[in-house]
C-alpha positions as CSV (number, residue, x, y, z in Angstrom):
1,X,0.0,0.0,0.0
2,X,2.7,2.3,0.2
3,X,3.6,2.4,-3.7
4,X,0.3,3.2,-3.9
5,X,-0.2,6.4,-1.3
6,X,3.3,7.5,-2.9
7,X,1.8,8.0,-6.4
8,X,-1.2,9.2,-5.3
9,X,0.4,12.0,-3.2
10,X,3.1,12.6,-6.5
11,X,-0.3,13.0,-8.8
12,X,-1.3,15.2,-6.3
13,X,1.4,17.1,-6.1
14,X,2.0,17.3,-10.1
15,X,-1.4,17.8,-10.6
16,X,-2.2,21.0,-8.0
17,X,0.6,22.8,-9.7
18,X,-1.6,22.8,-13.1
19,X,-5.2,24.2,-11.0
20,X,-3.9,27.8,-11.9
21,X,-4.1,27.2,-15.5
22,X,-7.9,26.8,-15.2
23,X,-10.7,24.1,-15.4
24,X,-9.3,21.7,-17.4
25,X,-6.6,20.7,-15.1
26,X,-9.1,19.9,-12.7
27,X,-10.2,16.8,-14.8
28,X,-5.9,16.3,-15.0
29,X,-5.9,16.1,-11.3
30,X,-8.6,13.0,-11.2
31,X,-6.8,11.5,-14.5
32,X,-3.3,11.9,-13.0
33,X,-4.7,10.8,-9.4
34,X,-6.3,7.6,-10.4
35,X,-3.2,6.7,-13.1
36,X,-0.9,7.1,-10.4
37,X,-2.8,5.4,-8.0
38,X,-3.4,2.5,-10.2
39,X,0.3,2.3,-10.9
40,X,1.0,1.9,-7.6
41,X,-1.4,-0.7,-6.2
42,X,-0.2,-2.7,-9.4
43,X,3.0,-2.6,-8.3
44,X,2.1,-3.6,-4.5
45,X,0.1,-6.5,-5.8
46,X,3.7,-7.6,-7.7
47,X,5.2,-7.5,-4.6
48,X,7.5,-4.4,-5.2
49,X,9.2,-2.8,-2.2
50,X,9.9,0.9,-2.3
51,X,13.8,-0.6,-1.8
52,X,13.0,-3.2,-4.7
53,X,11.3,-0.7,-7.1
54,X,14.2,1.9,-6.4
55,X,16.6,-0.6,-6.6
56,X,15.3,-2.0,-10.5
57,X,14.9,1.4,-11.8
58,X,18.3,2.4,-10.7
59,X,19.9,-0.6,-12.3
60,X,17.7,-0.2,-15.6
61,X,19.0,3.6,-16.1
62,X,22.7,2.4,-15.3
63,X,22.5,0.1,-18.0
């Protein structure tokens, strides 16, 4: 559950930011928020760690 409350809270985040552009970000925030969200329980079902996932993507980018 973790993943998951981490991207919500980064869609959150990234999606805020876009509010003072006007109403169409609004439906970006609830896009962005459910994407995010849905990567991240994904990932928890897999088993991913925040030290695994980390880990994997690190050793991915160094290759």
């Amino acid at each position: 559950m973790k993943l998951t409350i981490i991207f919500v809270v980064i869609g959150l985040i990234i999606s805020v930011s876009w509010v003072a552009w006007g109403f169409l970000p609004m439906l970006a925030i609830l896009l962005t928020t459910l994407i995010l969200g849905t990567i991240g329980y994904v990932l928890d079902i897999m088993g991913y760690s925040l030290n695994k996932f980390t880990s994997k993507m690190l050793e991915k980018i160094s290759n």
